[in-house]
C-alpha positions in Angstrom: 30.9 37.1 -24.3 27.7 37.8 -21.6 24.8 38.7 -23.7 21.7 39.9 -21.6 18.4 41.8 -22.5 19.4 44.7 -20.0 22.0 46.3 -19.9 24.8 45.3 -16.9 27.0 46.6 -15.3 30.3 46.5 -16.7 31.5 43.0 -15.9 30.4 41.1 -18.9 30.5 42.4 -22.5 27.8 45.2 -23.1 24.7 44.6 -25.7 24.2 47.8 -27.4 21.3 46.3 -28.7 19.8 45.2 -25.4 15.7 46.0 -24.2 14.8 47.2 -21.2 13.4 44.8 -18.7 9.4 43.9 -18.9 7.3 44.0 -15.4 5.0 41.0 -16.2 1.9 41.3 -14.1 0.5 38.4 -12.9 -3.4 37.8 -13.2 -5.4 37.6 -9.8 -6.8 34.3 -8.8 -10.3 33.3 -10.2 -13.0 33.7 -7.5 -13.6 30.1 -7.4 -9.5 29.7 -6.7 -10.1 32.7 -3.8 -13.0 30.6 -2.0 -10.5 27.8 -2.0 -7.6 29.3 -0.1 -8.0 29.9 3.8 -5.5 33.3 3.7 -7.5 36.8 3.0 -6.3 39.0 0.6 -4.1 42.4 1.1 -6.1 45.0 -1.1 -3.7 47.6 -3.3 -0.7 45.2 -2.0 2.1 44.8 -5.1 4.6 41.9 -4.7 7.7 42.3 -7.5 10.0 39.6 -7.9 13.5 40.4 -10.0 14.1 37.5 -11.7 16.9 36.0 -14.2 16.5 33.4 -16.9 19.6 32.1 -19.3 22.0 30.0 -19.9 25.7 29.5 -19.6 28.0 27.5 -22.2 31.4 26.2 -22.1 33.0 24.7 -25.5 34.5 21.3 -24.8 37.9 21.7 -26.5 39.4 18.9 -27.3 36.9 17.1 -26.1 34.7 18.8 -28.3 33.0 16.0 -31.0 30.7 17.0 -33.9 27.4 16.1 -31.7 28.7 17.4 -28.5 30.9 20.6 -28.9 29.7 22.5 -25.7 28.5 21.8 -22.4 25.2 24.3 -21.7 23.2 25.2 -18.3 19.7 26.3 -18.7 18.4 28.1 -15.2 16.1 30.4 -13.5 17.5 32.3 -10.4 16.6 35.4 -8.5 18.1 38.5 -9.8 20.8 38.4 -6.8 21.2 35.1 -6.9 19.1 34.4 -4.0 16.6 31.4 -3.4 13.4 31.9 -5.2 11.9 28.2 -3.9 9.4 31.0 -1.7 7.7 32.0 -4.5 8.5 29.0 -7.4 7.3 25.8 -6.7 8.6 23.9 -10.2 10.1 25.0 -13.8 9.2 22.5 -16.4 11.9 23.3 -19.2 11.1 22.3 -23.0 14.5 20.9 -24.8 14.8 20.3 -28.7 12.7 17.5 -29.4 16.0 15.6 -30.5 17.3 15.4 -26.3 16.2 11.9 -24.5 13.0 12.9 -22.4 13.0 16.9 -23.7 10.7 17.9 -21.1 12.5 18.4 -18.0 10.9 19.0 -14.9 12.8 20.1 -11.9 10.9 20.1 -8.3 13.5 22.4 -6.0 15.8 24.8 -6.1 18.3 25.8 -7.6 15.7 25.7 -11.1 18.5 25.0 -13.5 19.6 21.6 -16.1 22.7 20.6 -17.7 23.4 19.0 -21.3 25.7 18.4 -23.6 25.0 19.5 -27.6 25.9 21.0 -30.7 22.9 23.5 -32.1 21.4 26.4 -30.5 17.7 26.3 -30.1 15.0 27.9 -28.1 14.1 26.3 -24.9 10.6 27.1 -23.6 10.6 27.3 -19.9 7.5 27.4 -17.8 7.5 29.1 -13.9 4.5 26.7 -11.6 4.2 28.6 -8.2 2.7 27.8 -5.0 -1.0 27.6 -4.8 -0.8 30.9 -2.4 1.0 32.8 -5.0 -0.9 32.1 -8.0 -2.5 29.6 -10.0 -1.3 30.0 -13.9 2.1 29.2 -15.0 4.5 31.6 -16.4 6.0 31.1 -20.0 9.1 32.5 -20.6 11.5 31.8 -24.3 15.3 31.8 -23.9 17.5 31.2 -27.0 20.8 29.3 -26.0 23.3 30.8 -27.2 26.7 28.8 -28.1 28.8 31.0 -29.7 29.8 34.3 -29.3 29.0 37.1 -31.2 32.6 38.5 -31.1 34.7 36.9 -33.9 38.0 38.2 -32.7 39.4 35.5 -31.5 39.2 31.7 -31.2 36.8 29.5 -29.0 37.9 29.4 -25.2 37.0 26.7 -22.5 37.5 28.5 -19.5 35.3 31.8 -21.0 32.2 30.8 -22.1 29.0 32.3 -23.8 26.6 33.5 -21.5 22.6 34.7 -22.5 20.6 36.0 -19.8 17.6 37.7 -19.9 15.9 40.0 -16.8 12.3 40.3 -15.7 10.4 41.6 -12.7 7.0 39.4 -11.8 4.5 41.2 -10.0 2.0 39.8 -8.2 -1.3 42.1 -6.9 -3.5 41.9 -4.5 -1.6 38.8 -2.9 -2.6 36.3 -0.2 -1.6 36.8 3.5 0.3 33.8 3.7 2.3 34.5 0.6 3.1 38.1 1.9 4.1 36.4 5.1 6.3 33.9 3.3 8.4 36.3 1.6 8.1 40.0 3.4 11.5 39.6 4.3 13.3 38.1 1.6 16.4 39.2 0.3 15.1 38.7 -3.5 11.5 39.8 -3.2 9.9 43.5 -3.1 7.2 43.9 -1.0 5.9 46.8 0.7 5.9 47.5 4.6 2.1 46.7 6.4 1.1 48.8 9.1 1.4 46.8 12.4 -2.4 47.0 12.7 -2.4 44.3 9.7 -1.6 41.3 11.9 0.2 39.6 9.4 2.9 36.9 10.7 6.0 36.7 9.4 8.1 33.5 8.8 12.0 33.1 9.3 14.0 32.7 6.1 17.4 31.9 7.9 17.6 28.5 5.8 17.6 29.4 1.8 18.1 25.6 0.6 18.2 27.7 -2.7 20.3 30.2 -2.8 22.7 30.3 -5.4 25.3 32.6 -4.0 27.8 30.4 -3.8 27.0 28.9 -7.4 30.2 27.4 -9.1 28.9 29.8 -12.3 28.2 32.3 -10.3 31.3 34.6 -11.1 29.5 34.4 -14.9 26.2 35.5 -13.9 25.5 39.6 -15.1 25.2 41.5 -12.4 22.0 43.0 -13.0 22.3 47.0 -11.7 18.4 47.6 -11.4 17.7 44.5 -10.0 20.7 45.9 -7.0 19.2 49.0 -6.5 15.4 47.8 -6.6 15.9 45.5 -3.4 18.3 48.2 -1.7 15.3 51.0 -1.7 12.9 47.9 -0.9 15.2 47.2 1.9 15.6 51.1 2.9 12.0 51.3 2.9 11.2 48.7 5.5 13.8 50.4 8.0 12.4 53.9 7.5 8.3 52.6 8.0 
């Protein structure tokens, strides 16, 4: 009943339909936004960051009514699960216009809401970052999904329908501090500096976001790409 834009590896049910992943590329800064920030820039320096957008939903069962049959949880996580509040500073997500107060904005990690509802709709969901990392928002579309595609059988509330879609954000030429923020973060790609850069780094013991102990974690695809895209990043800054 897992649905995803990429194709998984083979814990959830397979899309034969599914796209490959897009690498959106995130426009520089204005100059007027670059004489603002204190932090140079690193020149021919790529930042990617796997990310994860979806939703999870569990029918009600007997609990079910005929305006609130499922239980649904809209979220944006990294691509293994890992605390993206580095590089995300807020989602804003854009309910059906028939939800109390449809525009949702939530400040911290984990980015993710829960309702309660009956139709599927598309919720628009919009990525604010820190000022280091860039100064447009990211829109993203995600279609909730309710119900499964697979007929076979009845409705279940212990399985439920799960959507997700995978993306890879790239940011270029990015500011010092940025770089420093997130150099060695588990969920972010970013090259190796030669020690002659001088560039600080900053200790990420604490992730106050990290969603690898998630309740719906055991749901989430397990995205193969996104595995073996932070393994060579990780290989890489042993071998430099």
């Amino acid at each position: 009943m897992a649905e995803s834009e990429m194709p998984p590896q083979p814990q959830g049910a397979n899309d034969s339909s599914a796209l490959k992943p897009q690498r959106l590329k995130i426009t520089r800064f204005s100059d007027d936004a670059d004489k603002k920030m204190l932090s140079k820039r690193l020149k021919d320096v790529e930042i990617c960051v796997p990310i994860v957008y979806g939703t999870i939903a569990f029918w009600l069962g007997r609990k079910a009514t005929e305006t609130q049959s499922h239980k649904w949880t809209v979220y944006v996580r990294g691509a293994t699960n890992e605390d993206l509040g580095g590089v995300i500073k807020r989602v804003v997500f854009q309910l059906h216009p028939s939800f109390n107060n449809p525009v949702r904005v939530v400040e911290s990690p984990p980015f993710e809401l829960s309702e309660c509802g009956w139709g599927e709709f598309e919720i628009a969901i919009s990525l604010f970052f820190h000022n280091d990392v860039c100064e447009k928002q990211l829109d993203l579309y995600h279609h909730l999904k309710l119900y499964s595609e697979d007929d076979s059988g009845p409705q279940s509330t212990k399985k439920p329908v799960v959507k997700e879609t995978y993306n890879e954000i790239v940011f270029p030429d990015p500011f010092e501090d940025f770089y420093a923020r997130v150099q060695k973060h588990p969920a972010v790609i970013a090259p190796r500096l030669p020690v002659a850069s001088n560039v600080p780094s900053e200790d990420l013991n604490e992730k106050k976001g990290d969603t690898k102990d998630h309740p719906m974690s055991q749901w989430f695809i397990n995205f193969s790409e996104a595995d073996e895209l932070l393994k060579l990043a990780a290989a890489r800054q042993q071998i430099l």
